[in-house]
N, C-alpha and C positions, 0 to 999 in steps of 0.2 A: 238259793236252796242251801237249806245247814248241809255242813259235811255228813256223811253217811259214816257206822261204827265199822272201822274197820277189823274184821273177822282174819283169825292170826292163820295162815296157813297152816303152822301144828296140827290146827285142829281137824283138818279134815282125815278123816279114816277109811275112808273108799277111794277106789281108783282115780287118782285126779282128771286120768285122761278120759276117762267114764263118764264123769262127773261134769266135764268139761264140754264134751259133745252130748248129750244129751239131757243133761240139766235146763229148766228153765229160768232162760238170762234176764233180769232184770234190770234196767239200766238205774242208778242210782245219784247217779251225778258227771259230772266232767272233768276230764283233768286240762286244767286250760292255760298252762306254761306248753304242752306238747303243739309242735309244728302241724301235725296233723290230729284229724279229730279221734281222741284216746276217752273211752267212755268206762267211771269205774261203775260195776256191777256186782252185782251176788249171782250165781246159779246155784238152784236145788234142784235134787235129785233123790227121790227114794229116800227121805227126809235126813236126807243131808244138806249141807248149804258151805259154801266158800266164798271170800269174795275173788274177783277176778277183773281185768282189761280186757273188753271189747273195743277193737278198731276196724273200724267197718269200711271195707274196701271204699265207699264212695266218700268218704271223706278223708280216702287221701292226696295230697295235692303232687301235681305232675314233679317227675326228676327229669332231666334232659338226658340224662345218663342212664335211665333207668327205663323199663316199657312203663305204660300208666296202669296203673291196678293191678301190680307186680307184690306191692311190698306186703301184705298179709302172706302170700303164699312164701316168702322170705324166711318170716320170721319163725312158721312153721318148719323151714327149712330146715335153718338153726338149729332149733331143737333137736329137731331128728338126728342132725349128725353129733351134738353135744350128747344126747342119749346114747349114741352109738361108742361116745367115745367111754361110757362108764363115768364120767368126771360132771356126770348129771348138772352142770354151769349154767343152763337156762331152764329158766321155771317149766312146767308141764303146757304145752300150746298148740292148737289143735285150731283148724281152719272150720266153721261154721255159718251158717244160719242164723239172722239175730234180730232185734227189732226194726234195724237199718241196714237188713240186707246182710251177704256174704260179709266176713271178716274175719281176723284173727279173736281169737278168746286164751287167755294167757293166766293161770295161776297167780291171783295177787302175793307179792311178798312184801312184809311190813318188815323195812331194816329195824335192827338194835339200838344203833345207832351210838353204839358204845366202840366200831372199830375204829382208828384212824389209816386209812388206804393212801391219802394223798395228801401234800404240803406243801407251803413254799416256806421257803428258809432264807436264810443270808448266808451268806459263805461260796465259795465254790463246787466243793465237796459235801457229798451228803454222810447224814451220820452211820453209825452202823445200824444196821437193819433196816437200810430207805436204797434205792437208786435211783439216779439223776434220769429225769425228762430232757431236761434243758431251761433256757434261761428265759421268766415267763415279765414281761410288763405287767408290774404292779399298780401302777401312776406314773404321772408325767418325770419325775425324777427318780425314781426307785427301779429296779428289775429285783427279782428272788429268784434262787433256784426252785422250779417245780420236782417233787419227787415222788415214788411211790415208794411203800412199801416191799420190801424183798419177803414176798411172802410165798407161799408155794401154791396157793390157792391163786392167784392173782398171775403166776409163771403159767398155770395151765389155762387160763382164761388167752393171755396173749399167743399159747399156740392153739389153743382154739380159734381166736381171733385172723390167725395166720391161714390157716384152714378156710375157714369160709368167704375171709376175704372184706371182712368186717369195715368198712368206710366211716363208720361212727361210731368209735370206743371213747364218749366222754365219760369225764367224773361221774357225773349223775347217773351211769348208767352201771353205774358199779352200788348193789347192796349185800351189805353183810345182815345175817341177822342168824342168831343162834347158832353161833359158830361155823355157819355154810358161807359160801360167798356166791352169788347169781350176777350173771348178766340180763340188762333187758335191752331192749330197743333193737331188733335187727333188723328192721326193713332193708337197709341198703346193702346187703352182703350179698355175694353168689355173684357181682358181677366179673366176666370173663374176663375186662383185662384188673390189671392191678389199682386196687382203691383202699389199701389198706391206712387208714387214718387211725392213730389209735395214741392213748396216753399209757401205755405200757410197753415205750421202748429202752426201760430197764435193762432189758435183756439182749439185746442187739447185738445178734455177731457170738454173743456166747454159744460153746455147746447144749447141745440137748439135754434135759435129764436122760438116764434110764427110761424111768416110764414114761415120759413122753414119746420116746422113741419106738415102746412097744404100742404105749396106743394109736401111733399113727401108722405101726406095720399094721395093726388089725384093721383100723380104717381103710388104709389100701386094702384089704380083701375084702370089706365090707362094703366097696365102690365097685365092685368088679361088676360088668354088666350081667347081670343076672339074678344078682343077688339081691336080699331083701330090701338092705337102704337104697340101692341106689333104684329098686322099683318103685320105692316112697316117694325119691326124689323126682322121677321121672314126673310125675304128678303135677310138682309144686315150682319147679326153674326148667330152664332148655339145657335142649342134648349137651349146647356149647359150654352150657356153666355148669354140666356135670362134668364134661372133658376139661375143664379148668379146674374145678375142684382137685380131680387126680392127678393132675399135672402140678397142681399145689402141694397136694400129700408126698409127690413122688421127689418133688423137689426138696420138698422139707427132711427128706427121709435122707434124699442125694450128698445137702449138705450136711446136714448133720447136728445143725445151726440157728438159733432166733433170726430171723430176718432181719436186716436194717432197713432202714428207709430208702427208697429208690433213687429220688431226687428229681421224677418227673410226677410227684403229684405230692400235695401237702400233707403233710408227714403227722401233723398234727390235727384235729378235729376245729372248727371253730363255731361257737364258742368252747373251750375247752370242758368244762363245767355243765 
């Protein structure tokens, strides 16, 4: 099947989440590097048209760690609480109806492809405007420092990341495009104990921004049981990984602090990329 023209998100001009639940989804092709079955599409709507990712619940494949037919409702998750935080980081994503059943339906974004976010270098130290991952095998003789970017767009992605609990922050799942930066991929987040895998521990151990500090006071009120997110959320994860979420926020708020790695689960993603 040729590739399908990919339609730039700019262009839509009606409410993506609008657009998104109630548009008819077309499946258009497959993206067939993704682990589980990731289908790209268009939806129209009230002659509008975007393209977008369907993942449709039944093709995705069991986690041991995870319930089975958990991860669409995930990724909606995400969202909601990245909406909440104002720092809009994951595309517009809405749980649906599709030609393969219940799934996720996700705002396609076509990166620029003009940032550079992540590197490996020689040296020890990274340059100005990069921080150190750590030290990544190259080839059989070689190691490079892997590094990201010290960007601020990318600071508020890793306490986003820290929030929800993200177990799979690879490179690939970082795009830039017109000056935004998005996450995608969040199936595996929300779970209760700690699985935080991510390639943005640039920041580890530092203090918080400012704003990060205020967006996670308002998220703490914005989890409070009663309230609108967390009745979204009630929906879409269990009671327990609502009570971990805030226990997440309150700690984050406690310390004051980028998280470091634990040292009881793999700190890093693999494959990284």
């Amino acid at each position: 099947m040729p590739a399908p023209e990919r339609i730039p998100a700019g262009s839509v001009t009606a409410d993506p989440v609008t657009l998104l639940t109630h548009g008819e989804l077309t499946v258009r092709g497959q993206i067939r590097e993704a682990s589980n079955a990731v289908l790209y599409c268009t939806v129209a709507y009230e002659g509008e048209e975007a393209a977008c990712v369907y993942k449709p619940v039944a093709g995705e494949r069991p986690l041991w760690d995870f319930p089975d037919g958990t991860l669409a409702q995930r990724e909606v998750a995400a969202y909601e609480v990245s909406r909440a935080t104002g720092w809009d980081l994951v595309p517009p994503t809405v749980l649906r109806d599709g030609p393969y059943g219940r799934g996720m339906c996700q705002l396609w974004i076509e990166p620029s492809g003009d940032e550079a976010l992540l590197a490996l270098v020689d040296g020890d130290e990274p340059d100005d405007g990069w921080k150190a991952v750590g030290r990544a095998q190259v080839d059989e003789e070689r190691t490079a420092l892997l590094v990201h970017a010290d960007d601020a767009r990318l600071r508020r992605l890793a306490v986003l990341d820290a929030v929800i609990n993200n177990g799979d922050r690879k490179g690939g799942h970082l795009l830039a495009a017109d000056g935004r930066l998005y996450g995608i991929d969040h199936g595996v987040t929300f779970n209760a104990e700690d699985k935080l895998r991510t390639l943005l521990w640039g920041w580890a151990g530092e203090p918080l921004t400012g704003e990060a500090v205020q967006v996670l006071q308002g998220l703490r009120d914005a989890l409070k049981e009663g309230a609108a997110l967390a009745e979204r959320l009630a929906g879409l994860i269990t009671a327990a990984e609502i009570e971990a979420l805030r226990a997440r926020v309150g700690s984050l708020l406690a310390s004051g602090r980028h998280p470091e790695p634990s040292g009881e689960w793999p700190a890093i993603p693999w494959p990284p990329v």
